[in-house]
VEXDREN-2710 file (C-alpha; in Angstrom, 1 decimal):
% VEXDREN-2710
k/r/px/py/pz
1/UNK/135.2/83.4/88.9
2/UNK/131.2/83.5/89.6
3/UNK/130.1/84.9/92.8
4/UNK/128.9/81.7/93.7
5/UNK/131.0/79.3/92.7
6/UNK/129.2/75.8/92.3
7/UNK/131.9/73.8/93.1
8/UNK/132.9/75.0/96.8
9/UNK/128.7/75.0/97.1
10/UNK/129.0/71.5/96.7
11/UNK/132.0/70.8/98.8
12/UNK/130.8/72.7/101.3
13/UNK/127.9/70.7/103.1
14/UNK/129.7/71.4/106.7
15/UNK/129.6/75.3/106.3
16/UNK/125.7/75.4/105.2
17/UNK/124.5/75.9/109.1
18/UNK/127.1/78.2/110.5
19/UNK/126.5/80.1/106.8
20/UNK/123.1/80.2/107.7
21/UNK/123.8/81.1/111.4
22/UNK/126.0/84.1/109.5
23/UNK/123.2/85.6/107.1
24/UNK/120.5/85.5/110.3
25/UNK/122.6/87.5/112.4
26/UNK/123.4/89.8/109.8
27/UNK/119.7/90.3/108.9
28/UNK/118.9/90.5/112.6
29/UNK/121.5/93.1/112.6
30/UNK/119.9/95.2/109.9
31/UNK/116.7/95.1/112.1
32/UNK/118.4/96.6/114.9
33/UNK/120.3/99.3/112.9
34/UNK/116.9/100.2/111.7
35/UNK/115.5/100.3/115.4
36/UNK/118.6/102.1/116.5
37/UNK/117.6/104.6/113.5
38/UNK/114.2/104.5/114.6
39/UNK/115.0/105.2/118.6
40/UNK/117.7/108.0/117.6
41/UNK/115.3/109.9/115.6
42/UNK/112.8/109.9/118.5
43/UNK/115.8/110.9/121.1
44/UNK/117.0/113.9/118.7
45/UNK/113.3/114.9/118.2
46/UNK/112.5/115.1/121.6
47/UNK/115.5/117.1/122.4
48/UNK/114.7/119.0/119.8
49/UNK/111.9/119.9/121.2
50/UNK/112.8/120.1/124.8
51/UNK/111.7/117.5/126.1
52/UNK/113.3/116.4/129.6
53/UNK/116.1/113.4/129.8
54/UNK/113.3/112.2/132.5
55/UNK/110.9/111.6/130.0
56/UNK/113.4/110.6/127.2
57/UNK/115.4/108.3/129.4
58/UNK/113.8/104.9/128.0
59/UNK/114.5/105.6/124.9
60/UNK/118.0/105.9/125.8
61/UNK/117.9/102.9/127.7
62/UNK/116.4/101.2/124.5
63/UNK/119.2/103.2/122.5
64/UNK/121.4/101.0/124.9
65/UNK/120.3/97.5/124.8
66/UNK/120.0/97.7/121.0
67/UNK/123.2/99.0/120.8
68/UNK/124.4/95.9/122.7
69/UNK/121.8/93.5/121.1
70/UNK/124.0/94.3/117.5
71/UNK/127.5/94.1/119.4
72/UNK/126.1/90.4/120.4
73/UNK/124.6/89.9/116.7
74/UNK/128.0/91.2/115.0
75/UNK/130.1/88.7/117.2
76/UNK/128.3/86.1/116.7
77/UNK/128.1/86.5/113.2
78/UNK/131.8/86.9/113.1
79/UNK/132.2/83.5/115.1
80/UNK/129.7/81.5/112.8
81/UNK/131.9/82.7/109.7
82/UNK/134.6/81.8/110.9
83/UNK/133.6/78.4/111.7
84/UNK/132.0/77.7/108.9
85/UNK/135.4/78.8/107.0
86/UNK/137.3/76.5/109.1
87/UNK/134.4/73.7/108.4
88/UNK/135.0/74.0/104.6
89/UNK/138.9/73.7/104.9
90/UNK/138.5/70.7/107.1
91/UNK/136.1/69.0/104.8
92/UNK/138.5/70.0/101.4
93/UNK/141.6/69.4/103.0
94/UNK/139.8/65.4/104.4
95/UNK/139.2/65.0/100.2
96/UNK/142.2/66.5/99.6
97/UNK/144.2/64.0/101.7
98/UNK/142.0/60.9/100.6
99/UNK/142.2/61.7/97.0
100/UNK/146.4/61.8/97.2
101/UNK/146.3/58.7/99.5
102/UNK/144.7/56.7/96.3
103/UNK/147.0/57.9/94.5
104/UNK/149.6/56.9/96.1
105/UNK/153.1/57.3/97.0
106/UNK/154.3/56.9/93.2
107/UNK/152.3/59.4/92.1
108/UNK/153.4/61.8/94.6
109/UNK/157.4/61.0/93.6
110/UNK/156.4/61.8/90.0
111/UNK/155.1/65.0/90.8
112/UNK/155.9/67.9/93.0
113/UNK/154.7/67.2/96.3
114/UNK/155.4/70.7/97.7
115/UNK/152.3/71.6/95.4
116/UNK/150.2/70.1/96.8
117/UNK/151.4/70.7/100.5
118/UNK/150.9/74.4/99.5
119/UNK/147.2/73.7/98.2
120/UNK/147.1/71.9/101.7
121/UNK/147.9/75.1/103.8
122/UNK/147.6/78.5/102.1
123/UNK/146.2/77.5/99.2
124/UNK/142.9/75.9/101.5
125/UNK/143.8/78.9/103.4
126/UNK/142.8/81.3/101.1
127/UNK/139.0/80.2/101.2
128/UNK/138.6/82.2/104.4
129/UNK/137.9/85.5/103.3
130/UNK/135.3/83.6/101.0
131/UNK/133.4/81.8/102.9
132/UNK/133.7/84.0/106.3
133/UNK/133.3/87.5/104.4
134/UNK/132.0/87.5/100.5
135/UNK/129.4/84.8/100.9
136/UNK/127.5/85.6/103.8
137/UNK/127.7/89.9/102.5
138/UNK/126.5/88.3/99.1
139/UNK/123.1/87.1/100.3
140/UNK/122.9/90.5/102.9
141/UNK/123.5/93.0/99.7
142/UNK/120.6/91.3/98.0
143/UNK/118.2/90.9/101.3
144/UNK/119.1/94.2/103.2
145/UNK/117.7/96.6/100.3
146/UNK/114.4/94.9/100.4
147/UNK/114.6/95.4/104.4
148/UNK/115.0/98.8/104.6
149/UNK/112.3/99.4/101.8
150/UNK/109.8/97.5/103.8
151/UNK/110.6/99.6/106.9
152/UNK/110.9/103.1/104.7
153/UNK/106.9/101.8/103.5
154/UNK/105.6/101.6/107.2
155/UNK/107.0/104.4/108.4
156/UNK/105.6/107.0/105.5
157/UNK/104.3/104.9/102.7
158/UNK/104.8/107.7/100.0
159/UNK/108.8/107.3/100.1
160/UNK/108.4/103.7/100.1
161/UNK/106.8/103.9/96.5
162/UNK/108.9/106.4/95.6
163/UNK/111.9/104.2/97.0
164/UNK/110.4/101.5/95.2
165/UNK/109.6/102.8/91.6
166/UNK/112.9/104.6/91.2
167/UNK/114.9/101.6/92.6
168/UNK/115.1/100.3/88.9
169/UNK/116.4/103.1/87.5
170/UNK/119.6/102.9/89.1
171/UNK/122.2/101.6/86.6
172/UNK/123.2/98.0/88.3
173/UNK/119.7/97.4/89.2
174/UNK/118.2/95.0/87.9
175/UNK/121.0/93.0/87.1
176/UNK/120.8/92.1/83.4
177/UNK/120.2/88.9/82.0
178/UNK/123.2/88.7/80.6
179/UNK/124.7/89.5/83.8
180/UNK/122.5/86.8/85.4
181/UNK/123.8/84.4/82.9
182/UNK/127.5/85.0/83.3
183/UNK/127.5/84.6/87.5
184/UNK/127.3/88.7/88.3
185/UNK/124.0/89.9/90.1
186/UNK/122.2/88.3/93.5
187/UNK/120.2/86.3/91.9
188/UNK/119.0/82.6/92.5
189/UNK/121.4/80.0/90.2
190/UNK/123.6/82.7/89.6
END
């Protein structure tokens, strides 16, 4: 099976926003690991260096709220997967239902109906872990590299490059075409 699998794209419509609700909160939680990073470093430094709580006691405060700003972002995430999972059942299992109902009832006789009763329930069932997990972490391991590099660059532009020029030689990167062709990679039309 391809990572993105063009049929459940296309049946999927109903998911699109909450997927796209998903893959913002994700990203906006990759910002706020990289400020918690950010405001951690500063709080160790200064304690390092023995500075007073007093003085580093809005940074802790900072700390805090972002620390709370990605609970919020992870939860809401979590909800939006889940409803667009539960969005992409109800539309398949609406198709699923109106394709056996022109069918009809002598079809069904001919053939076992506890089939598709089980593609019905766990089968539709199944798609969850897709749609609430794979797809929205798909996009995220494709975007989140390019986040941190851009945040590596303004913080000391030397590791950036260096991030950036050795970033091809690491054995999966970039996918190859081949790989492109055949589904793998995180690649547009893949």
């Amino acid at each position: 099976m391809k990572p993105l699998d063009p049929r459940l794209l296309r049946y999927s419509a109903a998911a699109r926003g909450y997927l796209a609700v998903t893959i913002g909160l994700g990203l906006a939680a990759t910002g706020l690991i990289l400020v918690q990073a950010s405001l951690l470093a500063h709080v160790l430094a200064g304690a390092a260096t023995g500075t007073g709580v007093a003085v580093l006691a809005g940074s802790l405060g900072a700390l805090l709220a972002v620390l709370l700003a990605r609970a919020a972002a992870s939860y809401g995430g979590e909800t939006a997967a889940l409803r667009a999972a539960a969005a992409v059942k109800s539309q398949l299992r609406g198709r699923l239902t109106d394709h056996v109902l022109r069918l009809g009832p002598s079809w069904l006789a001919r053939h076992r109906s506890g089939e598709v009763t089980t593609l019905a329930t766990r089968g539709l069932d199944g798609l969850d872990a897709y749609f609430a997990r794979y797809l929205p972490q798909l996009v995220l391991a494709c975007l989140v590299p390019f986040a941190v590099l851009i945040r590596v660059g303004l913080a000391d532009w030397l590791s950036g490059l260096i991030i950036a020029l050795t970033l091809p030689l690491m054995p999966s990167w970039p996918p190859r075409w081949s790989r492109w062709r055949s589904g793998f990679g995180c690649w547009p039309g893949t």
